[in-house]
N, CA, C and O atoms as a DFTB+ gen file, in Angstrom:
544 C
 N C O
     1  1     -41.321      -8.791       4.754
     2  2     -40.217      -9.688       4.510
     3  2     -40.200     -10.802       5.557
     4  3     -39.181     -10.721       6.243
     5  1     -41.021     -11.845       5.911
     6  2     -41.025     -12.687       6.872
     7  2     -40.669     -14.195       5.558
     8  3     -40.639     -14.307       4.332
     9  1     -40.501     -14.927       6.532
    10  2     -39.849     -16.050       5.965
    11  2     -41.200     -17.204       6.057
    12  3     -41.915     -17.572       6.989
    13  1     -41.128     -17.577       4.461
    14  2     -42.232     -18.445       4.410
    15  2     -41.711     -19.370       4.146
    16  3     -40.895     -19.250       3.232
    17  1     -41.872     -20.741       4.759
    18  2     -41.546     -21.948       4.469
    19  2     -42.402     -22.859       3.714
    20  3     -43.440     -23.351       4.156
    21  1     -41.799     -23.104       2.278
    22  2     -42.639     -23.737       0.999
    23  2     -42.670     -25.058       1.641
    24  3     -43.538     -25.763       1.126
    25  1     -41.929     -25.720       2.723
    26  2     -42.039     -26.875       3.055
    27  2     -41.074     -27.010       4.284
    28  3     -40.508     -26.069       4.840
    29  1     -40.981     -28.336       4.615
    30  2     -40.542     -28.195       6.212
    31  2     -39.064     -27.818       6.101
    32  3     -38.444     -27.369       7.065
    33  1     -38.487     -28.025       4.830
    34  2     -37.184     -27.859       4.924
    35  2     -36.593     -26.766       3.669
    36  3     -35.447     -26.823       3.222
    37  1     -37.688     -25.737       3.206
    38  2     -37.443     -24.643       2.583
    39  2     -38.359     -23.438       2.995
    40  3     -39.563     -23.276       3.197
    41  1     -36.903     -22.453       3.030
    42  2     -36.822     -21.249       3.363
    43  2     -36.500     -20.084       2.103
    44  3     -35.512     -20.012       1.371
    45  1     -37.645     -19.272       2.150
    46  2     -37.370     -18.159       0.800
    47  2     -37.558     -17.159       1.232
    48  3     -38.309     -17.266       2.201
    49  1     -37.181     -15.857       0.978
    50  2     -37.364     -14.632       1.116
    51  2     -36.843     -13.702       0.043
    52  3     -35.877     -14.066      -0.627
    53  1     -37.599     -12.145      -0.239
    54  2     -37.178     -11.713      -0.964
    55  2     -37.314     -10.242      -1.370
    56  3     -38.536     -10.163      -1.496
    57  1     -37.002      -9.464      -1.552
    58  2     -36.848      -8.289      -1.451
    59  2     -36.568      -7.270      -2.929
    60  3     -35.829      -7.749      -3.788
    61  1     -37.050      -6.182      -3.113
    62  2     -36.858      -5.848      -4.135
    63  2     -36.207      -4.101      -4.331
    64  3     -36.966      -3.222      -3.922
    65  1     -35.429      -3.845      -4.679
    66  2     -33.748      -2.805      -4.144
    67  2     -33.957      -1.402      -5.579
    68  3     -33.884      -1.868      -6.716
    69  1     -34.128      -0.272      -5.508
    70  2     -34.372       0.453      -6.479
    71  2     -32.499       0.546      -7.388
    72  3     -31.373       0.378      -6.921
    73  1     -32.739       0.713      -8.079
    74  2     -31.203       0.310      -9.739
    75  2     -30.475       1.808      -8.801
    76  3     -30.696       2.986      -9.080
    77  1     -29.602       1.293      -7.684
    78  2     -29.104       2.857      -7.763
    79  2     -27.728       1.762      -6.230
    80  3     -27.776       0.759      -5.519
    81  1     -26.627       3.062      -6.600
    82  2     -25.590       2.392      -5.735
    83  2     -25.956       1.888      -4.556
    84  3     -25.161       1.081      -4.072
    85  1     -26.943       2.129      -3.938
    86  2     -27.116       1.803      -2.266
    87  2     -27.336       0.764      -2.512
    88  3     -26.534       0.074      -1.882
    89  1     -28.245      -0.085      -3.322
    90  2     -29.023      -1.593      -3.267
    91  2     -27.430      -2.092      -2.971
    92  3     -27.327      -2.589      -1.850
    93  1     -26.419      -2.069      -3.591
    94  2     -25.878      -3.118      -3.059
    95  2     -24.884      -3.301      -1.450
    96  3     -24.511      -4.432      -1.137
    97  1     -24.516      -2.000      -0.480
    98  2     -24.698      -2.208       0.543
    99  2     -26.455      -2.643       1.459
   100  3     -26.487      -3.024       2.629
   101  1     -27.664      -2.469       0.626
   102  2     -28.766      -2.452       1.349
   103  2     -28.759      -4.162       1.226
   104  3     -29.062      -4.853       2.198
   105  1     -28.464      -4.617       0.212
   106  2     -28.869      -6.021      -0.262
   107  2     -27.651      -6.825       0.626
   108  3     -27.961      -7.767       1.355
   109  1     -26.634      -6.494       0.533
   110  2     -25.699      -6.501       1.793
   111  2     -26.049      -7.024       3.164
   112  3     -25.939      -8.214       3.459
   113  1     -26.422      -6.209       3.882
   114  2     -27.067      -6.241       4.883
   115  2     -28.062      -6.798       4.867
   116  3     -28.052      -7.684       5.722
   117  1     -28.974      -6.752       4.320
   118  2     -30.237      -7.708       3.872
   119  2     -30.124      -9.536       4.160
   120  3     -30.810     -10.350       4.778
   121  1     -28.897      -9.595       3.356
   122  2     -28.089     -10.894       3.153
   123  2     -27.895     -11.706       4.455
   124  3     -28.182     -12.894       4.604
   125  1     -27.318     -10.804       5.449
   126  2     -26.637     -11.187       6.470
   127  2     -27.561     -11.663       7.653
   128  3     -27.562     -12.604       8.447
   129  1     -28.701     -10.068       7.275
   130  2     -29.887     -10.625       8.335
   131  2     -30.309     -12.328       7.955
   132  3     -30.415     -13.180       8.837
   133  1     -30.458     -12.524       6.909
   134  2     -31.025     -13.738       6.836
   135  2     -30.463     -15.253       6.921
   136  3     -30.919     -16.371       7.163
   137  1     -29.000     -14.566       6.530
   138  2     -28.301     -15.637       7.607
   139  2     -28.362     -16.385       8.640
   140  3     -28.454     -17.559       8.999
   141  1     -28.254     -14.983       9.127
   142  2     -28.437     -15.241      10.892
   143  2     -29.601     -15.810      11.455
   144  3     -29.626     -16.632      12.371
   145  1     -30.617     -15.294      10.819
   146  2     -31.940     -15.960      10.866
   147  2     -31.904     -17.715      10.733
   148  3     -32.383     -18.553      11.496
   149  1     -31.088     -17.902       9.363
   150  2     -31.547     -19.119       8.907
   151  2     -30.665     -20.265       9.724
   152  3     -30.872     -21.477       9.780
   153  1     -29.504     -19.396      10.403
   154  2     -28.705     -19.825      10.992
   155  2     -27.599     -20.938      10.346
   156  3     -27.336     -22.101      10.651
   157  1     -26.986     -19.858       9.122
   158  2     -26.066     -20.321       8.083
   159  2     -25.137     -18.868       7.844
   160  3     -24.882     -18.172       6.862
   161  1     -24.750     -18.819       9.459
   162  2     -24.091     -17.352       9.551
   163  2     -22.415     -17.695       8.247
   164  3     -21.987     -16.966       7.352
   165  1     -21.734     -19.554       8.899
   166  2     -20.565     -19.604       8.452
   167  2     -20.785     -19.351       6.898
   168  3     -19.779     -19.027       6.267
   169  1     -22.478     -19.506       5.928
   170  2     -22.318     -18.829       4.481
   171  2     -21.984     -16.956       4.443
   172  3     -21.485     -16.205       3.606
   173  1     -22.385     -16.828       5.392
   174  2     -22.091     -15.100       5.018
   175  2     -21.544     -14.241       4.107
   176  3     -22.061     -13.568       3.215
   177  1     -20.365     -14.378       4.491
   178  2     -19.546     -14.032       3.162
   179  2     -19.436     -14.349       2.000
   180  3     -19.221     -13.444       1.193
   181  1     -19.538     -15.634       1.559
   182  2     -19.810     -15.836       0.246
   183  2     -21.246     -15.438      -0.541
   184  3     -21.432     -14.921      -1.643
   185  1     -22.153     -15.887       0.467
   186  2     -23.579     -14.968      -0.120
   187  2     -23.296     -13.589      -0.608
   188  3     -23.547     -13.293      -1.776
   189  1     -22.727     -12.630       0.329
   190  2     -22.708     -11.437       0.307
   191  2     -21.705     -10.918      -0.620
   192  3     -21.797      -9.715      -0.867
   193  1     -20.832     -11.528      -1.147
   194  2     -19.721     -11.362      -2.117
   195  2     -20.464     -11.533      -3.612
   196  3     -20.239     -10.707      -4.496
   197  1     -21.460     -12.783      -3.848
   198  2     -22.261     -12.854      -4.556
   199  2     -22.989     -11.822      -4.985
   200  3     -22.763     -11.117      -5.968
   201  1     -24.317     -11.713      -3.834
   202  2     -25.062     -10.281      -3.930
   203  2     -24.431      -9.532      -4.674
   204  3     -24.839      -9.169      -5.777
   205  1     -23.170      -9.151      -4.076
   206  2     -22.392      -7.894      -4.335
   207  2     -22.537      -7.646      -5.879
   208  3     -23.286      -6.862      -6.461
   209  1     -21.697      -8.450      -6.335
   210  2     -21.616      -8.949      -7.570
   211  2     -22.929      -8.836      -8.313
   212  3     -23.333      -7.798      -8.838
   213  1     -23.428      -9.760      -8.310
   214  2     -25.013      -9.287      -9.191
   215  2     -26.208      -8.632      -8.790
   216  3     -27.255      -8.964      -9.345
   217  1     -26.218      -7.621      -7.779
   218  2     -26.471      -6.578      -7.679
   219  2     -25.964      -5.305      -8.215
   220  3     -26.635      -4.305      -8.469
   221  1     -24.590      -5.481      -8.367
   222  2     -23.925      -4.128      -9.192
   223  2     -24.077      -4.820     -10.520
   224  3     -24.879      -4.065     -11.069
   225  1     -23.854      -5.642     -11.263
   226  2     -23.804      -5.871     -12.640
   227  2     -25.465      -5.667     -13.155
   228  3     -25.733      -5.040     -14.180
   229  1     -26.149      -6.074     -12.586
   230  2     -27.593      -5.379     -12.760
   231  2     -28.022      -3.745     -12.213
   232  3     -28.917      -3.256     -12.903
   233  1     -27.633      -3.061     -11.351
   234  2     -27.650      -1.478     -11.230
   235  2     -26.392      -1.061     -12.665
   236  3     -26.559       0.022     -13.227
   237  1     -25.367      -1.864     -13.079
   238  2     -24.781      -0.812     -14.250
   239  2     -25.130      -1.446     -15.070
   240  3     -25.629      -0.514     -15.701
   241  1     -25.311      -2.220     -15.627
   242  2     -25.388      -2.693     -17.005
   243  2     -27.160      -2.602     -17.180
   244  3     -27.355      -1.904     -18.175
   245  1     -28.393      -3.013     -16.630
   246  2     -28.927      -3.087     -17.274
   247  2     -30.013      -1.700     -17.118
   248  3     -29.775      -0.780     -16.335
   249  1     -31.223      -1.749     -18.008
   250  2     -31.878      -1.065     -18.126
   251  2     -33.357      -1.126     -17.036
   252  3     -34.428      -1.575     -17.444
   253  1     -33.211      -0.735     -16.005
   254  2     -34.511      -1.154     -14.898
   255  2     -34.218      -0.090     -13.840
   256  3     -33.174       0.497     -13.555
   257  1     -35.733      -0.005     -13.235
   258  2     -35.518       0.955     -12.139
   259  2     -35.746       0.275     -10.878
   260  3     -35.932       0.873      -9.818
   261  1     -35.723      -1.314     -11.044
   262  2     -35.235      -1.937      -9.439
   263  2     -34.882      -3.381     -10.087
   264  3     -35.018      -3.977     -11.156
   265  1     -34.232      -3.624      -8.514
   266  2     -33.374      -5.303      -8.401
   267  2     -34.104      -5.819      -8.100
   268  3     -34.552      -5.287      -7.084
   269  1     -34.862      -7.047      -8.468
   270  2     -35.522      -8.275      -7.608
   271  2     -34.631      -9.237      -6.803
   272  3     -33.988      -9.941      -7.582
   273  1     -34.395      -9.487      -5.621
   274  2     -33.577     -10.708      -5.155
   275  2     -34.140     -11.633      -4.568
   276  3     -34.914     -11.245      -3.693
   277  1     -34.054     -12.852      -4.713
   278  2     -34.572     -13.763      -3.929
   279  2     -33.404     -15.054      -3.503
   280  3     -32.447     -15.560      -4.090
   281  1     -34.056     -15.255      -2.178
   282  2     -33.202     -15.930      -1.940
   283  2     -33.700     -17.373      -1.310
   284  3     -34.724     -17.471      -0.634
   285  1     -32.885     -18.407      -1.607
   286  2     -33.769     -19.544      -1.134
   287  2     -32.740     -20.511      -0.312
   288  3     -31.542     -20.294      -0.497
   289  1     -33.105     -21.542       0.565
   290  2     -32.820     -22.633       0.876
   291  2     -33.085     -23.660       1.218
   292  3     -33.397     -23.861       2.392
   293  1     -33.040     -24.794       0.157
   294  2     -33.810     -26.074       0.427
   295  2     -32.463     -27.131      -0.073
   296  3     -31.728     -26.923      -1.038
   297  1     -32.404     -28.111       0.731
   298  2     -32.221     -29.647       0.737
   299  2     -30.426     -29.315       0.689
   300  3     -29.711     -30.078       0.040
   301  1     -29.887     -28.252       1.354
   302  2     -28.519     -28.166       1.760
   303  2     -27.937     -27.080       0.738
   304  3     -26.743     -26.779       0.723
   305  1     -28.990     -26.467      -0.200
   306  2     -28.584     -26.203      -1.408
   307  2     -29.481     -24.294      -1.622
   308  3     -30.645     -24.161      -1.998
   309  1     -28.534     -23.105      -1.263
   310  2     -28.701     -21.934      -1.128
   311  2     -28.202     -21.607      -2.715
   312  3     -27.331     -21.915      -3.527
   313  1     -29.588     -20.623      -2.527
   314  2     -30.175     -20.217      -4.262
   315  2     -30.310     -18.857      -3.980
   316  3     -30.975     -18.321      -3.093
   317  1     -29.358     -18.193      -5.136
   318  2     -29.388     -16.635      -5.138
   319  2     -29.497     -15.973      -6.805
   320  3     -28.748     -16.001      -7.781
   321  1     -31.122     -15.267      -6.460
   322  2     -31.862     -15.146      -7.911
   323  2     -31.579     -13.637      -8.116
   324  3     -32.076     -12.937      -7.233
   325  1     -31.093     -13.167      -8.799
   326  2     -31.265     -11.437      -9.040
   327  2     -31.907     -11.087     -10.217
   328  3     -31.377     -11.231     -11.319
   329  1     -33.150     -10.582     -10.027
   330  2     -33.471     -10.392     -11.417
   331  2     -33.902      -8.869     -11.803
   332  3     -34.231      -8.207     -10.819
   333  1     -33.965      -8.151     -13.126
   334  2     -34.152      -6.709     -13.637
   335  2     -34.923      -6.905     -14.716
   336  3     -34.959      -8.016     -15.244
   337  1     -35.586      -5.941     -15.154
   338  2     -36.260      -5.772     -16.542
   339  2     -35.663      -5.660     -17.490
   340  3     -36.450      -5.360     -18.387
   341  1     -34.545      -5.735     -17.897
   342  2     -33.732      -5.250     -19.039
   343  2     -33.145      -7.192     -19.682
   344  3     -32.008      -7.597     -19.441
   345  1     -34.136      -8.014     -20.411
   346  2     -34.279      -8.606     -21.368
   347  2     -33.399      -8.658     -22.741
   348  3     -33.512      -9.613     -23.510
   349  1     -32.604      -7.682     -22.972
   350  2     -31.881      -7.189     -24.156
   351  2     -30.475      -7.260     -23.724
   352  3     -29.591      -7.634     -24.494
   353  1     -30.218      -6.854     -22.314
   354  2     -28.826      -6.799     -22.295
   355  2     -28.280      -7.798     -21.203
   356  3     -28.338      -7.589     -19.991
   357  1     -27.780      -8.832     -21.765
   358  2     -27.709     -10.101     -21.170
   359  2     -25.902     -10.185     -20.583
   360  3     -24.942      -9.780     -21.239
   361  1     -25.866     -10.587     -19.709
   362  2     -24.673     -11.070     -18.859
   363  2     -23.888     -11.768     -19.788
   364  3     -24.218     -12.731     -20.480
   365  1     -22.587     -11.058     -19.719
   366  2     -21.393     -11.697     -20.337
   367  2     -20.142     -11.995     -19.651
   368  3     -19.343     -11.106     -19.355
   369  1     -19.959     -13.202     -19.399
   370  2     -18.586     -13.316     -18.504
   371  2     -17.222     -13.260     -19.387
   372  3     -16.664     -14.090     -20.105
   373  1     -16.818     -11.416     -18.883
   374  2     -15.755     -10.866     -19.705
   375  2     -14.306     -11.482     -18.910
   376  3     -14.187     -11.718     -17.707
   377  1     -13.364     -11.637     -19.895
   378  2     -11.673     -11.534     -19.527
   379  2     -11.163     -10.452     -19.005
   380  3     -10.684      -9.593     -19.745
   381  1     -11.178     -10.304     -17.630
   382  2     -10.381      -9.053     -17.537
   383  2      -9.011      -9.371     -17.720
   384  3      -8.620     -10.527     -17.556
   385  1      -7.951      -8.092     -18.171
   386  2      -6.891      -8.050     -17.966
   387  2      -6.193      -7.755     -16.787
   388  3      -6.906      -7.560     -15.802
   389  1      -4.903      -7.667     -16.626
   390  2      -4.681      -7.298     -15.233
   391  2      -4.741      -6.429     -14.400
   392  3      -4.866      -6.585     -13.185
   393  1      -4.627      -5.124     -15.181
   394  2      -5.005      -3.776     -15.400
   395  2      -6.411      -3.205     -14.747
   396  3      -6.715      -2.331     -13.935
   397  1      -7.378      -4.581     -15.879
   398  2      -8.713      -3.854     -15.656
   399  2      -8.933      -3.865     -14.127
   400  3      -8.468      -4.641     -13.292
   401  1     -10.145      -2.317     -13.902
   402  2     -10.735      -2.428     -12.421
   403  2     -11.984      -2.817     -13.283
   404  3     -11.950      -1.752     -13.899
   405  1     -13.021      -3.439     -13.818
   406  2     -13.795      -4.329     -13.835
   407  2     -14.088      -5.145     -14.558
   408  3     -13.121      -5.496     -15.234
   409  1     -15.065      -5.711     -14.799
   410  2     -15.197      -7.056     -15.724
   411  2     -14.677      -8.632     -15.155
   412  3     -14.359      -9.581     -15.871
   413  1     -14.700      -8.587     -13.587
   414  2     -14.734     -10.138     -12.934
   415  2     -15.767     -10.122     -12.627
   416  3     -16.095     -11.122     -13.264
   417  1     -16.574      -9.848     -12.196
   418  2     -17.675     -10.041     -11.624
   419  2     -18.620     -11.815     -11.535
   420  3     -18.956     -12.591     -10.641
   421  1     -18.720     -11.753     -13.010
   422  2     -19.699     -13.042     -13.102
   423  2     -17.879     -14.213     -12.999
   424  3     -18.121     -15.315     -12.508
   425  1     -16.848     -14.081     -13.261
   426  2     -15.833     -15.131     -12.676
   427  2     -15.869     -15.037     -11.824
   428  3     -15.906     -16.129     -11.257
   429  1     -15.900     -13.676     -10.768
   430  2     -15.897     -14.248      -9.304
   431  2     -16.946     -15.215      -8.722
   432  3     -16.710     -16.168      -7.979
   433  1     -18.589     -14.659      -9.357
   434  2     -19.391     -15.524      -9.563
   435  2     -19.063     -17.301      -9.814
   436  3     -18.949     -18.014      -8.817
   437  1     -18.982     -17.670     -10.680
   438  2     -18.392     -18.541     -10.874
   439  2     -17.246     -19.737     -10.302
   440  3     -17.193     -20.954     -10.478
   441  1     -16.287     -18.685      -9.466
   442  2     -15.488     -19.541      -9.045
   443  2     -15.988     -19.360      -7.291
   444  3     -15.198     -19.880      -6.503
   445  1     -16.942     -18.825      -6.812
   446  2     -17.292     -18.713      -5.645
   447  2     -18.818     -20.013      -5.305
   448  3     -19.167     -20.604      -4.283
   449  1     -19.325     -19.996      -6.631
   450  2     -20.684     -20.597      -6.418
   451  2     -20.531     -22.119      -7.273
   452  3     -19.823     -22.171      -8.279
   453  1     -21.297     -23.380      -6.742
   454  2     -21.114     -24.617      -7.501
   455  2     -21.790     -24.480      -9.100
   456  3     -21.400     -25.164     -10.046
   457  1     -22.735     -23.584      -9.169
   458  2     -23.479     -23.288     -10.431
   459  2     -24.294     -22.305     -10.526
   460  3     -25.163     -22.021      -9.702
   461  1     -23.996     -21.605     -11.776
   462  2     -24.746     -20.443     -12.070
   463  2     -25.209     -20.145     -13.355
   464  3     -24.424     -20.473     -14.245
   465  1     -26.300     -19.596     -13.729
   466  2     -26.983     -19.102     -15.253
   467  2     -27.397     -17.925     -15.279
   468  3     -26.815     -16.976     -14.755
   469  1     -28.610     -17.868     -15.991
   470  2     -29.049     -17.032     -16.544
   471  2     -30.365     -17.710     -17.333
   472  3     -30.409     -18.699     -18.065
   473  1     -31.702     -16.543     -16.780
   474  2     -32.899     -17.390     -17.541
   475  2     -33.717     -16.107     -17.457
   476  3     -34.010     -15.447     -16.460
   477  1     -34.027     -15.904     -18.784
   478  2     -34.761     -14.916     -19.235
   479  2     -36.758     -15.264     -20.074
   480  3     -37.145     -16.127     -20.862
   481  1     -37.347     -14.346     -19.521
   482  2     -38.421     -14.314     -19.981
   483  2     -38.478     -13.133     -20.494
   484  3     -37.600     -12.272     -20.536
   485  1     -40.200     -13.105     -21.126
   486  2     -40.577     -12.155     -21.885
   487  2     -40.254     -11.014     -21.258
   488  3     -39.663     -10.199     -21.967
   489  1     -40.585     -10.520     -19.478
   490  2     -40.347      -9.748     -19.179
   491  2     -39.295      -9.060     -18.517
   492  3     -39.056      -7.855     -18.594
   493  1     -38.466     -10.229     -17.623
   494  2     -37.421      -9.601     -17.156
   495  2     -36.152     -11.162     -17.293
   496  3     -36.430     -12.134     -17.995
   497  1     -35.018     -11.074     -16.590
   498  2     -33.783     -11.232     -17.220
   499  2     -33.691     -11.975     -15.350
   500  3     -34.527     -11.444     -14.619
   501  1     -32.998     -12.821     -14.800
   502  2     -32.314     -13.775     -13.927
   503  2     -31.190     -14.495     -14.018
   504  3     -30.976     -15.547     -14.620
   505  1     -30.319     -13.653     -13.195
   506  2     -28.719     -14.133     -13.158
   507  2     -28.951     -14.598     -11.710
   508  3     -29.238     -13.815     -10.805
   509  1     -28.773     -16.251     -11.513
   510  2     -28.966     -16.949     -10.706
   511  2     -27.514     -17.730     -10.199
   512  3     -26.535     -17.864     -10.933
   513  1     -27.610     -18.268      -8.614
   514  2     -25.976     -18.899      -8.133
   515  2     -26.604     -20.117      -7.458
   516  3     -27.828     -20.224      -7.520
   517  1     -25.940     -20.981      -6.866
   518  2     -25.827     -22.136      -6.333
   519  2     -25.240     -22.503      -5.425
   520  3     -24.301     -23.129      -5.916
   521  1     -25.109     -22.556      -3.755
   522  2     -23.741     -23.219      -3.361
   523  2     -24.588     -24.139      -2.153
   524  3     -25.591     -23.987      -1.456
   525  1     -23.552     -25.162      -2.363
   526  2     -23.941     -26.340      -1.157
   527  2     -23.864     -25.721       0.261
   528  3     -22.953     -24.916       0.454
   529  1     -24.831     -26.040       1.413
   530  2     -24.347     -25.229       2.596
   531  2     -24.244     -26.738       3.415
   532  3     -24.071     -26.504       4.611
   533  1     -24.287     -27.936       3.189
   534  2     -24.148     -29.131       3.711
   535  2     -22.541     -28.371       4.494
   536  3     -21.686     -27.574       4.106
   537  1     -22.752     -29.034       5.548
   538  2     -21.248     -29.209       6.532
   539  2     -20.954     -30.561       6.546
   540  3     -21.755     -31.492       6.459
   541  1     -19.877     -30.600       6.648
   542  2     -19.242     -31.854       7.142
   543  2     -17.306     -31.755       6.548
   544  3     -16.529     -32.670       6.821
């Protein structure tokens, strides 16, 4: 897991988490190290709230026996890729009620990150985020 720079001003790394509750404290922590590394500690929390998020919606919903994550940063602009083998069962951003304990997930998504999708190939499935890390 060392950090390869595609260019002078991008940073990727990436790691891959077996479909089971730990990935998402492991991916967690994972997160943070690379923060600190990249020295975009003040993103922390929102990365890791992310992770959170589509790391568990991929360990329950889909069909795979690991998480792909990758993570990137180039031109002010931090990219968080999660991807699984399960092609068939695609991300739905549900209404929870008030009641419900789940089904925010991809809104929290959403209202945490500037942009997010979803891009599927033949073989596996990518629920992807977006957020500016520009200061000012």
């Amino acid at each position: 897991m060392n950090i390869r720079p595609a260019s002078d001003d991008c940073l990727w790394r990436a790691v891959t988490l077996p479909a089971a509750a730990q990935a998402v404290p492991d991916g967690r922590a994972w997160s943070r190290k690379i923060m600190k590394e990249w020295q975009l500690d003040e993103m922390t929390d929102v990365l890791q709230q992310l992770m959170s998020e589509l790391v568990t919606n991929s360990i329950q919903h889909a069909d795979t026996s690991c998480v792909r994550v990758l993570l990137t940063h180039a031109a002010g602009t931090l990219r968080l890729d999660v991807s699984d083998d399960d092609v068939i069962r695609l991300p739905v951003r549900a209404q929870a009620g008030v009641d419900d304990i789940s089904g925010r997930g991809l809104a929290i998504v959403e209202a945490l990150s500037d942009t997010w999708g979803v891009r599927v190939t033949v073989c596996a499935k990518t629920v992807w985020c977006e957020f500016s890390t520009w200061r000012g």
